[in-house]
VEXMAR-757476 format. One record per residue: residue number from 1; x negated, y negated, z of N, C-alpha, C in turn. Coordinates in steps of 0.02 Angstrom, whole numbers, plus 50000, padded with zeros to 5 digits. Layout:
N
SITE / NUM / X / Y / Z / X / Y / Z / X / Y / Z
...
//
This chain:
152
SITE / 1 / 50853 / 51117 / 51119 / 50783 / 51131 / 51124 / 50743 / 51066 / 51121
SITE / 2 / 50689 / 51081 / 51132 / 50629 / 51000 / 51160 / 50648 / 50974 / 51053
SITE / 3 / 50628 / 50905 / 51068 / 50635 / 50878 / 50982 / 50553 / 50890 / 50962
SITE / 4 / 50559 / 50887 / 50915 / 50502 / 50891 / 50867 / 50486 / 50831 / 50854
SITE / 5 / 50431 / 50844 / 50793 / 50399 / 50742 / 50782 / 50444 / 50738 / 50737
SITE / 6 / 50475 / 50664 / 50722 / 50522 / 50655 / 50688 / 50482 / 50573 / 50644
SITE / 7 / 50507 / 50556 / 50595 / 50468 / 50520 / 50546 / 50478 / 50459 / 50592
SITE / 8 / 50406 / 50434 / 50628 / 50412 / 50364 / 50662 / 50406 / 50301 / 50608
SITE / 9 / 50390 / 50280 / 50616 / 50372 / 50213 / 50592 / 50317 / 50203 / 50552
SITE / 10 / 50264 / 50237 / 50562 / 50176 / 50247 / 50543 / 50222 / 50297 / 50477
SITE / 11 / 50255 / 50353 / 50492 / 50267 / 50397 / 50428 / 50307 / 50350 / 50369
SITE / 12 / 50346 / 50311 / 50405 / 50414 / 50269 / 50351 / 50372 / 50237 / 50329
SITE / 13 / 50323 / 50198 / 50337 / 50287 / 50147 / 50319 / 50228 / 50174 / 50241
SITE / 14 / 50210 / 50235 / 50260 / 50167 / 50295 / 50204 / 50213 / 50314 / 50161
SITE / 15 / 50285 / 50341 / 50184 / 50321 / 50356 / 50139 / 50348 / 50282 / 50096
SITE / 16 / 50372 / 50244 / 50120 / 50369 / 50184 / 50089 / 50331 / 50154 / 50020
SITE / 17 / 50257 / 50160 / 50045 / 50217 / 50137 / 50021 / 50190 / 50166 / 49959
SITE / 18 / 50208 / 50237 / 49978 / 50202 / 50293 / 49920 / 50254 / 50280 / 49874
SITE / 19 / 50327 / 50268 / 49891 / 50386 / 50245 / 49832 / 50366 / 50153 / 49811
SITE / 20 / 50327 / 50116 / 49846 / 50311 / 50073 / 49819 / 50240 / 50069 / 49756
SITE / 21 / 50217 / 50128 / 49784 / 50175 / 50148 / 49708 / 50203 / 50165 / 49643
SITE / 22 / 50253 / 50196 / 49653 / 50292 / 50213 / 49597 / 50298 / 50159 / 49549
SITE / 23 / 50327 / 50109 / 49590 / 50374 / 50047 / 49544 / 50324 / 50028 / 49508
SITE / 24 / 50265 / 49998 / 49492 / 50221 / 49972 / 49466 / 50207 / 50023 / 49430
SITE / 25 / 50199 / 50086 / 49423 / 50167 / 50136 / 49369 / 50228 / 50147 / 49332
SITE / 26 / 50298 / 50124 / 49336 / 50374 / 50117 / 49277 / 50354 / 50091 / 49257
SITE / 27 / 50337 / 49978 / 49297 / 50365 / 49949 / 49273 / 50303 / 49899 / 49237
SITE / 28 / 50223 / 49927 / 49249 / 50160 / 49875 / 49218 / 50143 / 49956 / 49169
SITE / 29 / 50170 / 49950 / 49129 / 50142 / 50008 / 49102 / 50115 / 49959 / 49027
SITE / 30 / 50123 / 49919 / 48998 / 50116 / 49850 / 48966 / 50083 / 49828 / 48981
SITE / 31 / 50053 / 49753 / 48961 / 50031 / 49687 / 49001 / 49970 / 49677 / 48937
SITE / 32 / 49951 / 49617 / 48963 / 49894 / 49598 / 48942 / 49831 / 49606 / 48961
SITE / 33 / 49775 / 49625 / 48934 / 49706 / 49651 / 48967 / 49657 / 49580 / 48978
SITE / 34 / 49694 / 49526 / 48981 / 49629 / 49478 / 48970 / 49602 / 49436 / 49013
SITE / 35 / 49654 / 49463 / 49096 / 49601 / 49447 / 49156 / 49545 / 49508 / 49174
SITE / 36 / 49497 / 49476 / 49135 / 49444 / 49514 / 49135 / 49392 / 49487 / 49225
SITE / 37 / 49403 / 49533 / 49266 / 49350 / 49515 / 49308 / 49302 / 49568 / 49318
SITE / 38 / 49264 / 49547 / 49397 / 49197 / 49616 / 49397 / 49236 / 49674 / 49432
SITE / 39 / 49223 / 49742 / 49399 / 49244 / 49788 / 49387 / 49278 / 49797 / 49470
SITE / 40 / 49320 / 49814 / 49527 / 49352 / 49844 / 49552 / 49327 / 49909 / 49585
SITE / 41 / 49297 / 49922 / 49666 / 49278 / 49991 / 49666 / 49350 / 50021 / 49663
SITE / 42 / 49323 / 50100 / 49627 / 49349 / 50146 / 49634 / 49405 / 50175 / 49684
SITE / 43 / 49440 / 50194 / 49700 / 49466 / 50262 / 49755 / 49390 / 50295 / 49776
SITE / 44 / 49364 / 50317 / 49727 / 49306 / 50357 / 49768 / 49254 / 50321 / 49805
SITE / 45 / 49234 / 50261 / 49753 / 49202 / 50216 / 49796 / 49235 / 50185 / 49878
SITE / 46 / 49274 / 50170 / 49870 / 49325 / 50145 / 49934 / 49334 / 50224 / 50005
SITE / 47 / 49334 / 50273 / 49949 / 49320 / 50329 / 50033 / 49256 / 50335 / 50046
SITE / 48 / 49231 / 50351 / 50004 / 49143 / 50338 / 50006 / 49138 / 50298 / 50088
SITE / 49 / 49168 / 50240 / 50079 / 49124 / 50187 / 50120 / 49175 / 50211 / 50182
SITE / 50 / 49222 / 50228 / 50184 / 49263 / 50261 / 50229 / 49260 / 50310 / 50255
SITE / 51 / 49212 / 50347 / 50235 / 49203 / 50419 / 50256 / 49252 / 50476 / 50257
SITE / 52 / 49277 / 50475 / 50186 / 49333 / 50517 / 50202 / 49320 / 50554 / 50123
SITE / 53 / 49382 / 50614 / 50125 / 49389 / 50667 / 50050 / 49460 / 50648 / 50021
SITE / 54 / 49446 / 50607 / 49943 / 49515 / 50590 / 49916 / 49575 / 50666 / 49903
SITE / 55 / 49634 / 50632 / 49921 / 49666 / 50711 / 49902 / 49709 / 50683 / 49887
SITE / 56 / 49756 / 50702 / 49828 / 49819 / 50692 / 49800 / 49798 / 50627 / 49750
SITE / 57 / 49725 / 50625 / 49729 / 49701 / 50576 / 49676 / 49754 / 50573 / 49612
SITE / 58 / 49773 / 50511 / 49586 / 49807 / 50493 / 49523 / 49779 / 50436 / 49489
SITE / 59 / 49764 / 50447 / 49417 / 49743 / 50388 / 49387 / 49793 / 50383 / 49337
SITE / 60 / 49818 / 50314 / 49315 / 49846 / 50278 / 49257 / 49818 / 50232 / 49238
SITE / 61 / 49857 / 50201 / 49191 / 49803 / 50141 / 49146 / 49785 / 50084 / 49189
SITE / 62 / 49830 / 50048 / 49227 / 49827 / 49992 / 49277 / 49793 / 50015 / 49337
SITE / 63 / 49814 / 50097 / 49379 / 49777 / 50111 / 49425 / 49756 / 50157 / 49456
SITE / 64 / 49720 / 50164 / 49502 / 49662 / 50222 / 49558 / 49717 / 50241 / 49597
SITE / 65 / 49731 / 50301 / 49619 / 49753 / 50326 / 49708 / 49742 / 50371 / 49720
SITE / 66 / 49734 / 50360 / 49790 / 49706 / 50437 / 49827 / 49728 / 50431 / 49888
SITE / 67 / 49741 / 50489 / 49940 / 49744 / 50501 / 49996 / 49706 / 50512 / 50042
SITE / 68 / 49691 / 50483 / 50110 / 49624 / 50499 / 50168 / 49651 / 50505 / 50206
SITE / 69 / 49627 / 50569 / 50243 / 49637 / 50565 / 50306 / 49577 / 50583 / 50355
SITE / 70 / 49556 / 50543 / 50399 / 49513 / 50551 / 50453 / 49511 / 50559 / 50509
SITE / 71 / 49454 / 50521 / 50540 / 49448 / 50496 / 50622 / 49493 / 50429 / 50628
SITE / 72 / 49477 / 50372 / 50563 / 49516 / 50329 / 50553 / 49584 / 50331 / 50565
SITE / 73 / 49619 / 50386 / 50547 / 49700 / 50385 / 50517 / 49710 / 50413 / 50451
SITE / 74 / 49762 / 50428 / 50436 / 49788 / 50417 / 50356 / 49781 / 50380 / 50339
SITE / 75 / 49785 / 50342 / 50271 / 49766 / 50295 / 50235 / 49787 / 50326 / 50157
SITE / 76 / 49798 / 50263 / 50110 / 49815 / 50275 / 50040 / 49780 / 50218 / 50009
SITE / 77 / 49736 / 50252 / 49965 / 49700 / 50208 / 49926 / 49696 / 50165 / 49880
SITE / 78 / 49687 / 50137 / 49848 / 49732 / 50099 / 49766 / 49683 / 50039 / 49750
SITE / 79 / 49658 / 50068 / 49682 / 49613 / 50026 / 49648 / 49636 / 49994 / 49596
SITE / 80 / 49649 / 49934 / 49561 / 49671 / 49900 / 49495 / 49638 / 49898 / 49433
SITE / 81 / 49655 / 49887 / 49382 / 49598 / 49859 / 49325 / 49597 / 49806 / 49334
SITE / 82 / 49637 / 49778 / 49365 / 49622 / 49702 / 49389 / 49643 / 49651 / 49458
SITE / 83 / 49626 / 49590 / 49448 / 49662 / 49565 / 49522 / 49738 / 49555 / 49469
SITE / 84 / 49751 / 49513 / 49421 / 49827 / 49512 / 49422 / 49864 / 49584 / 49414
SITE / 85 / 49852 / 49638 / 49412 / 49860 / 49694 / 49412 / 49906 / 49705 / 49491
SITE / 86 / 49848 / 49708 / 49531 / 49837 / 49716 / 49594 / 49896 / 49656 / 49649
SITE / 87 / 49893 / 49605 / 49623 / 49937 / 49549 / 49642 / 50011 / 49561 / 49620
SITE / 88 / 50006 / 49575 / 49552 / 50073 / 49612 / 49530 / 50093 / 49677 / 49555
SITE / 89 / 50075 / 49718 / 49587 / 50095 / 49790 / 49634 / 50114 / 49735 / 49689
SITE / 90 / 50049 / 49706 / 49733 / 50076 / 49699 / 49796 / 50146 / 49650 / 49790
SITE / 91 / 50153 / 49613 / 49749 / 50231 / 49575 / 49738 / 50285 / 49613 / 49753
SITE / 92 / 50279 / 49683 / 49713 / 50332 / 49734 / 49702 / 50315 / 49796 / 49762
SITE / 93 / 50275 / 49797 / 49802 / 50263 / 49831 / 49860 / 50300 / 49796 / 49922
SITE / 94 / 50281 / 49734 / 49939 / 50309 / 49691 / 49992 / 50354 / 49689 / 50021
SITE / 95 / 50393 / 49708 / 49974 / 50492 / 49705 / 50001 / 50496 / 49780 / 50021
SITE / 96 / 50459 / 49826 / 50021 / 50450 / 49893 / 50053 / 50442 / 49889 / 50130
SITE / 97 / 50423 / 49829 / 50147 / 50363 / 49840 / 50208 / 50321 / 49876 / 50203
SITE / 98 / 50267 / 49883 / 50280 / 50228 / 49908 / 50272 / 50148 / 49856 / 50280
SITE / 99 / 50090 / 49885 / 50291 / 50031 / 49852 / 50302 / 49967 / 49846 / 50241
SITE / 100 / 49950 / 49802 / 50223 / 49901 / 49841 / 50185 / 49820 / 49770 / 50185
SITE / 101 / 49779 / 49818 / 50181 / 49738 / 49795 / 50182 / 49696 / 49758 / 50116
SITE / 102 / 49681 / 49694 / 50106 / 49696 / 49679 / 50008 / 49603 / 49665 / 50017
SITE / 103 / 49583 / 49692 / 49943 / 49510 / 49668 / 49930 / 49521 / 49647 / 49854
SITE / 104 / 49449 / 49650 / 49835 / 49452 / 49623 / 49768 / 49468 / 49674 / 49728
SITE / 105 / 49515 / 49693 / 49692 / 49540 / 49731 / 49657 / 49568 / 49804 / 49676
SITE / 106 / 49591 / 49810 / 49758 / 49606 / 49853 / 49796 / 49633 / 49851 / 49836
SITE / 107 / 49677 / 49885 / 49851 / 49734 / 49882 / 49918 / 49721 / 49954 / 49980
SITE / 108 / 49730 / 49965 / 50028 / 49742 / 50012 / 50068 / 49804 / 50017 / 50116
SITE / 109 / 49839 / 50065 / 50098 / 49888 / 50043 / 50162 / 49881 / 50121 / 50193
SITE / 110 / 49933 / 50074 / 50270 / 49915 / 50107 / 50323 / 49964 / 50082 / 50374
SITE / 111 / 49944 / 50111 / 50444 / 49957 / 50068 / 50487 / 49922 / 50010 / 50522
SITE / 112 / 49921 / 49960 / 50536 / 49884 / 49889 / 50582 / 49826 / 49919 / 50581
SITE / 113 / 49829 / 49992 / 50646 / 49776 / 49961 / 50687 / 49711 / 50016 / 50657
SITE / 114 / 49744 / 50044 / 50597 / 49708 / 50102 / 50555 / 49664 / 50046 / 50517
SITE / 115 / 49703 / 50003 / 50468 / 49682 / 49947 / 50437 / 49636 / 49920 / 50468
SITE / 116 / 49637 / 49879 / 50545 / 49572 / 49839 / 50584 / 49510 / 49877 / 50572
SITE / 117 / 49521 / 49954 / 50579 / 49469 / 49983 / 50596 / 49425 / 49994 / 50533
SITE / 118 / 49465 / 49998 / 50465 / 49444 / 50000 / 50385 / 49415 / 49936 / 50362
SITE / 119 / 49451 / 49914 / 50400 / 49419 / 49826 / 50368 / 49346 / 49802 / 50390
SITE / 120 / 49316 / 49839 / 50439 / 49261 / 49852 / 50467 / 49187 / 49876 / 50415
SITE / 121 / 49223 / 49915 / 50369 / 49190 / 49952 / 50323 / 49210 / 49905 / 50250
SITE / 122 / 49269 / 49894 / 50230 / 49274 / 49864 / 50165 / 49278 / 49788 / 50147
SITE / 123 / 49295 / 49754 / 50218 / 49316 / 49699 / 50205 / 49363 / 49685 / 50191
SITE / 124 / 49415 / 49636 / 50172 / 49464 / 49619 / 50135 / 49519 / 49583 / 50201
SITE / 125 / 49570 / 49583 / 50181 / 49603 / 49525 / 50232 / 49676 / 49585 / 50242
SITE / 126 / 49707 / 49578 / 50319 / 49761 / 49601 / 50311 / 49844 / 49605 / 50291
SITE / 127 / 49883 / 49598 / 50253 / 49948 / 49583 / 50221 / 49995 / 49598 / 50252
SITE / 128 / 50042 / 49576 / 50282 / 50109 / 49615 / 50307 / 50144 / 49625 / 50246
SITE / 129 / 50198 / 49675 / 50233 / 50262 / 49677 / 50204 / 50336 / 49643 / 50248
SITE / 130 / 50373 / 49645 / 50202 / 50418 / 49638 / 50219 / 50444 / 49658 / 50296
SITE / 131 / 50474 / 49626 / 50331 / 50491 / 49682 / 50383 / 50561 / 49693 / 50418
SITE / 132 / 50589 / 49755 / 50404 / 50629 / 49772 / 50403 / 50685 / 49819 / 50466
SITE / 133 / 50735 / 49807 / 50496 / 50792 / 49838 / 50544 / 50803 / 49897 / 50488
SITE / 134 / 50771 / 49955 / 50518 / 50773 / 50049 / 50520 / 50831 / 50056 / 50548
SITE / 135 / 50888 / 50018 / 50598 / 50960 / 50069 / 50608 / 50932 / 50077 / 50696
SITE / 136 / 50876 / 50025 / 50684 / 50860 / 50020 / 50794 / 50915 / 49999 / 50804
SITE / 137 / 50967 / 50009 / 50806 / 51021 / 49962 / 50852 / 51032 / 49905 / 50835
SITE / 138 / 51024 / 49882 / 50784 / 51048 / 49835 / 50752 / 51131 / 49822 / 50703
SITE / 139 / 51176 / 49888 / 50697 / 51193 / 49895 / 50660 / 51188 / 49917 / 50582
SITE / 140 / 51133 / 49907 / 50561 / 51127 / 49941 / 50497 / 51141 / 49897 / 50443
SITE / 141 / 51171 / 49897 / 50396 / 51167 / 49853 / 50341 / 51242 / 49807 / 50343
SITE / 142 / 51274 / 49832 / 50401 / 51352 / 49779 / 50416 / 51359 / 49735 / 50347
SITE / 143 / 51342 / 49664 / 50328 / 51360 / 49639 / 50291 / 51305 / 49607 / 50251
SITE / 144 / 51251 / 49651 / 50250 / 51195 / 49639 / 50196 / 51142 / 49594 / 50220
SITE / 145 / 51089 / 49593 / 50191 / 51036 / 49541 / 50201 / 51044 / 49484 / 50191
SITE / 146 / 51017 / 49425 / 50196 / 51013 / 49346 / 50176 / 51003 / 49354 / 50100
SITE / 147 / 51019 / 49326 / 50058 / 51000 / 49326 / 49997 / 50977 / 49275 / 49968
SITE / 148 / 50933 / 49227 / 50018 / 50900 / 49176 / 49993 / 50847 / 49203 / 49964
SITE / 149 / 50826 / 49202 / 49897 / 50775 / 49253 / 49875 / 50685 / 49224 / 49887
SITE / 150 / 50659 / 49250 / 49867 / 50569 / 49231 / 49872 / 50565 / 49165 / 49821
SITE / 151 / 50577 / 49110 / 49837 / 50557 / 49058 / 49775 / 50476 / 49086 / 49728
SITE / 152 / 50460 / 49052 / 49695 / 50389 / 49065 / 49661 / 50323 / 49020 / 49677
//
């Protein structure tokens, strides 16, 4: 029978990004409060200016998320209590792949050309992740990645 939609690239990249939220709400559940900067909009503030309705909103101590979907695209929201907050996710997001759009105390990911069109409205600069061979014909994980790691 004809195929159905099957998870492209735009989906791996959301689903991704969604298990790269995780890791930071294990692993900053701690820290120190004493990069104090100016307060961080919201998730709500950030659809606000996006024109969109948050859905699947979560708050913890470090951070904001929510889900949009529009005229824009999908999109996933994510607000910090702080920038080292926020710098510390995207560290531990990166090796996910994936796109995201970084402001002052806020991330959006997405796809590229969802992001160009957001950045219109919020500002902020765009990030690649990591980027990664999905099993295109490359072989697959044959004999592992380079393991020259990220110096500091």
């Amino acid at each position: 029978m004809g195929s159905r939609h099957h998870p492209g690239p735009k989906k791996r990249a959301l689903l991704f990004a969604a298990a790269a939220l995780a890791v930071p709400l294990a692993a900053g559940c701690g820290g120190d409060s004493s990069d104090k900067a100016p307060q961080p909009a919201s998730v709500q503030e950030l659809a606000e200016k996006t024109n969109c309705s948050v859905t699947g909103k979560r708050k913890v101590a470090d951070l904001e998320q929510g889900n949009c979907k529009n005229d824009l695209g999908r999109y996933v929201l994510v607000s910090f209590a702080s920038e080292k907050k926020m710098n510390t996710w995207l560290e531990e997001a990166k090796p996910w792949g994936g796109v995201y759009l970084v402001g002052a105390g806020w991330v959006v990911v997405s796809e590229e050309k969802t992001l160009q069109t957001i950045r219109k409205d919020l500002g902020g600069k765009i990030v690649h992740g990591d980027t990664h061979s999905w099993g295109d014909g490359d072989g697959g994980h044959g004999g592992g990645h380079g393991s020259g790691g990220h110096g500091g």
